[in-house]
C-alpha positions as CSV (number, residue, x, y, z in Angstrom):
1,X,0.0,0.0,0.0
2,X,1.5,3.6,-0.8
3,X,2.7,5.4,2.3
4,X,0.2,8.2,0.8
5,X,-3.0,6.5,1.4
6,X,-2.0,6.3,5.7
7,X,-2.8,10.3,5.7
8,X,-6.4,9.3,5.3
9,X,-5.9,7.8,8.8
10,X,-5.8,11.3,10.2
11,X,-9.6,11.3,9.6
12,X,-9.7,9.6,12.8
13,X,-9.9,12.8,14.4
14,X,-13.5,12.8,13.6
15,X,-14.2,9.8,16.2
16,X,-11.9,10.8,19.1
17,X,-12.5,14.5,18.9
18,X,-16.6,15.2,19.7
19,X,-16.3,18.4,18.5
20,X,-15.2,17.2,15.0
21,X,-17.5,14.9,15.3
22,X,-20.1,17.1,15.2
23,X,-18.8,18.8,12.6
24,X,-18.8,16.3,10.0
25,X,-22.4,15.6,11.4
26,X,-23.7,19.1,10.6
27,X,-22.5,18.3,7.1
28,X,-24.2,14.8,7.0
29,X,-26.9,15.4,8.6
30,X,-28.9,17.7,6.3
31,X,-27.3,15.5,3.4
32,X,-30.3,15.6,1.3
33,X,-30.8,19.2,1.3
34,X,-27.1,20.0,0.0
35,X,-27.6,17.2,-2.5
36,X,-30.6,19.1,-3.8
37,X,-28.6,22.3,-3.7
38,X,-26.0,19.9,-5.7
39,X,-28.8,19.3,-8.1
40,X,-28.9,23.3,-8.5
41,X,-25.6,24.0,-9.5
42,X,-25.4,21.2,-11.8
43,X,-28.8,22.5,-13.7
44,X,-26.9,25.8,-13.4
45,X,-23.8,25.5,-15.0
46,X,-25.6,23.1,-17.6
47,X,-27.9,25.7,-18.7
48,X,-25.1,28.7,-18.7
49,X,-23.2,26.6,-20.7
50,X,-25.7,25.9,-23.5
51,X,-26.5,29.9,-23.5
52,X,-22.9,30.4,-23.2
53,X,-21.8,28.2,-26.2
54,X,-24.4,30.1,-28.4
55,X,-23.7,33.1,-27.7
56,X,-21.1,33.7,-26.2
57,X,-18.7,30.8,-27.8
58,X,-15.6,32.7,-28.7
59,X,-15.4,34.3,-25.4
60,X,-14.7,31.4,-23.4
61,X,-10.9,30.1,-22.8
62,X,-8.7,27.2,-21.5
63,X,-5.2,27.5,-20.6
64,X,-4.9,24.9,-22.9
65,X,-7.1,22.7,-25.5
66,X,-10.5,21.4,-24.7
67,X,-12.2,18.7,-24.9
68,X,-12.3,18.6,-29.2
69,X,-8.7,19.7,-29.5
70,X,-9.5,23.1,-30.0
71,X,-8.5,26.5,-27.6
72,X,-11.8,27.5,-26.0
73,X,-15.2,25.3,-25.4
74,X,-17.3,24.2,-29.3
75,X,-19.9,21.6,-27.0
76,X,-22.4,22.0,-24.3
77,X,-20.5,19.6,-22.2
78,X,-16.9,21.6,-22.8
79,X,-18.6,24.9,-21.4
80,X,-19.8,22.9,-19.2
81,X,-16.5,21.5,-17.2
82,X,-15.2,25.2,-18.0
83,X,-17.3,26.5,-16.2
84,X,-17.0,23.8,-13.2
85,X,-13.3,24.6,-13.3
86,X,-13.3,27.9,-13.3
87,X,-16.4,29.6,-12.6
88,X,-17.2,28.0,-9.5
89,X,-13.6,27.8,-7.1
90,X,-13.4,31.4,-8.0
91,X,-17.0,31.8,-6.0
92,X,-19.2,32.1,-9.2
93,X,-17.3,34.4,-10.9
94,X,-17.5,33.3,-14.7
95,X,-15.3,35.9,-16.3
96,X,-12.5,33.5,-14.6
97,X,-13.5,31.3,-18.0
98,X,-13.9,34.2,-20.5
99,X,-11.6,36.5,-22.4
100,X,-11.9,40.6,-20.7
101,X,-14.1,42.7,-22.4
102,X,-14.6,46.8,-22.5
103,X,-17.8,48.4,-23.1
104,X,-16.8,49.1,-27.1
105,X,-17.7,45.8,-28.1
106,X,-21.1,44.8,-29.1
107,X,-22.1,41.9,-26.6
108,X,-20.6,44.1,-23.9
109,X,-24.3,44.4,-22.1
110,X,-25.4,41.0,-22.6
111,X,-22.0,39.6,-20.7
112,X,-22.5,41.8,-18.0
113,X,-26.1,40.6,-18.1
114,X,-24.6,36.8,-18.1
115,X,-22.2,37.2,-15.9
116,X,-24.0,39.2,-13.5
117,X,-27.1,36.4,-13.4
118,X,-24.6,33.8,-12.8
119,X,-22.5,35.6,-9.8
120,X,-25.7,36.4,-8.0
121,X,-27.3,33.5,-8.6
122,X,-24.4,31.2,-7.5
123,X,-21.9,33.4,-5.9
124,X,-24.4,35.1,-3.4
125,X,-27.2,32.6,-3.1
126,X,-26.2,29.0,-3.4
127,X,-23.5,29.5,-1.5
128,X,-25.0,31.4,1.1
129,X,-27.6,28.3,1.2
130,X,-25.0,25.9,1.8
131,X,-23.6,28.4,4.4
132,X,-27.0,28.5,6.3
133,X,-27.5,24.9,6.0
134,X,-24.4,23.6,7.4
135,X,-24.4,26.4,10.5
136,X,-27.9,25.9,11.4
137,X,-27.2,22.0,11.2
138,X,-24.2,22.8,13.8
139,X,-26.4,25.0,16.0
140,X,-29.0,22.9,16.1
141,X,-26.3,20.0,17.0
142,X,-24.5,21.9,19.4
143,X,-27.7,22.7,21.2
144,X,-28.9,19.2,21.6
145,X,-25.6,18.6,22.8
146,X,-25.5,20.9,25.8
147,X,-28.9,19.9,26.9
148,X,-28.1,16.5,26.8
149,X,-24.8,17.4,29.0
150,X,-27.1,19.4,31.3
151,X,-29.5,16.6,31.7
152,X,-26.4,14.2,32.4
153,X,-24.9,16.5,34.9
154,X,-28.3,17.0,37.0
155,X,-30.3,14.4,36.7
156,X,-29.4,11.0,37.1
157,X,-29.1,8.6,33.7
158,X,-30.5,5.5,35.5
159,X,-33.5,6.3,37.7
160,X,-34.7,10.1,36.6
161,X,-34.0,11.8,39.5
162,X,-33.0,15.3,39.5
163,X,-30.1,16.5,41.9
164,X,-32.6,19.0,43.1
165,X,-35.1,16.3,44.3
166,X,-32.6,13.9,45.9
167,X,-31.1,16.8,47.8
168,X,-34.7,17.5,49.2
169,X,-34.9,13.9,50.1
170,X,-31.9,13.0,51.6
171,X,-30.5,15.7,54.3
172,X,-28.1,13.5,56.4
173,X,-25.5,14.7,53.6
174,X,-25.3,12.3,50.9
175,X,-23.6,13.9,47.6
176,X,-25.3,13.7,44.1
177,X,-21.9,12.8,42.6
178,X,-21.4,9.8,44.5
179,X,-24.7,8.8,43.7
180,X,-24.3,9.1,40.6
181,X,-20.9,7.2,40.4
182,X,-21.3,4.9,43.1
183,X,-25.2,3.8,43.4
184,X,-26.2,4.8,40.2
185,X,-23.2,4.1,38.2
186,X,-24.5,3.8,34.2
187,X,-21.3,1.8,33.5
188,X,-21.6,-0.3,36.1
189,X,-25.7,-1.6,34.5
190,X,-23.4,-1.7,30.7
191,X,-21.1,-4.0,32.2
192,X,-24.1,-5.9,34.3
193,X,-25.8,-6.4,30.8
194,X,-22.9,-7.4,29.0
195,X,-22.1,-9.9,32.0
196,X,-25.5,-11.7,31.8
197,X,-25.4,-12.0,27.8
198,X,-22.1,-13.9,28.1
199,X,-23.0,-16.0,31.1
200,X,-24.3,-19.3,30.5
201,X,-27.6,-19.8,31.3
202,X,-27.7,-22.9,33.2
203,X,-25.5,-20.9,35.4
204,X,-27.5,-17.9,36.2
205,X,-29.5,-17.3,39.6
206,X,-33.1,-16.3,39.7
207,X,-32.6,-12.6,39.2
208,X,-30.0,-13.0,36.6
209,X,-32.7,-15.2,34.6
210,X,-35.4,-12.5,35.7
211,X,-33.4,-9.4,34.5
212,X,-32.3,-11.3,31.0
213,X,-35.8,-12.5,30.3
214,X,-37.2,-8.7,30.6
215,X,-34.2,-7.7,28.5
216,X,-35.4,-9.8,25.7
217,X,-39.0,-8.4,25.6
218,X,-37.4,-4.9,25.9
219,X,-38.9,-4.1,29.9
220,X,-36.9,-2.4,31.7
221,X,-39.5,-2.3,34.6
222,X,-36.0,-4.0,37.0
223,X,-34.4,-0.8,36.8
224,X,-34.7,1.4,39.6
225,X,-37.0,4.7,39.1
226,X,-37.1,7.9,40.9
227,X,-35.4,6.0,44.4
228,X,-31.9,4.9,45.3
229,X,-30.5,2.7,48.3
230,X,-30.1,5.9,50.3
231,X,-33.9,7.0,49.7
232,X,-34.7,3.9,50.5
233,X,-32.4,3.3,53.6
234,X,-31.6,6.2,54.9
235,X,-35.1,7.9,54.9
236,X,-37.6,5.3,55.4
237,X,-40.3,7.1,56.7
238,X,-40.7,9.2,53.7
């Protein structure tokens, strides 16, 4: 394998970084939309082209020879991947692909017409839609992802209740954070799961065969809700 193809492994930086991660998201996520806006620069540049190649033919110019061997674009299609090449990186700009003109020549309106159309049209709006498409994708991301952290931080993943409410139940000092590492742990219920999927079942006890049996009809009914061992301990009469 070429020792080029191993920079693709910095990529990777997508999985261990969250924040990249929800980068690439905001870009995949409204996929569809930015294919459709795809779809509109495609018809775009199509339909410039064909106006482009009949009126405008001898205007257009490669640093080189086109597609028929010839200096400029003579086909839809050559006008076409002219103006993909150079129209487009340079932010719609069009006269990237054309000879200069002055305001002598006889055309000189309808190019500035042409090229006018084609800057605001692409230059100004479709990229502006893909602007405002990929940073309301991010907001919207980033928002769900700060609720979600506040919702982890005070309320507890595993039974529902709110650091608020457990300080107003329990008053002999208990902390929050150790119930939520300790008693509440939502690694420690992974690794339980995990455990009872490996373990053989001729092996298991009577709530290990309960807690797998409600796992396989999706009821999680076994896991505790809105109480904890020190609610239920360490204030009894409430």
């Amino acid at each position: 394998v070429d020792s080029v193809h191993f920079s693709v492994m910095l990529l990777d930086v997508f999985n261990i970084v969250p924040i990249m991660g929800e980068i690439l998201k905001s870009i995949t996520v409204p996929g569809m939309k930015l294919f459709s806006v795809l779809y509109l620069f495609i018809m775009t540049m199509y339909i410039y082209a064909a106006f482009g190649l009949k009126y405008f033919e001898g205007d257009f110019h490669y640093d080189g020879m086109d597609d028929d061997g010839q200096d400029g674009c003579h086909s839809t299609m050559s006008c076409f991947w002219l103006i993909a090449y150079h129209g487009i990186p340079n932010g719609g700009y069009i006269e990237a692909s054309m000879v200069p003109q002055n305001n002598s020549e006889e055309n000189y309106i309808s190019r500035v017409v042409y090229s006018l159309t084609f800057f605001m049209w692409v230059g100004v709006v479709l990229f502006n839609v893909i602007t405002g498409l990929i940073v309301d994708s991010f907001t919207s991301l980033r928002a769900d992802s700060e609720e979600r952290e506040g919702i982890l931080k005070e309320e507890c993943f595993v039974c529902g209740l709110k650091e608020q409410t457990y300080d107003e139940l329990i008053d002999q000092g208990a902390s929050f954070a150790k119930h939520q590492t300790m008693e509440h742990d939502w690694w420690s219920y992974v690794l339980y799961l995990a455990y009872l999927r490996d373990k053989e079942p001729t092996l298991m006890d009577g709530l290990e065969s309960y807690v797998l049996d409600r796992l396989k009809v999706s009821d999680f009914d076994w896991v505790p809700r809105g109480t904890c061992h020190s609610i239920q301990y360490l204030v009894p009469n409430k």
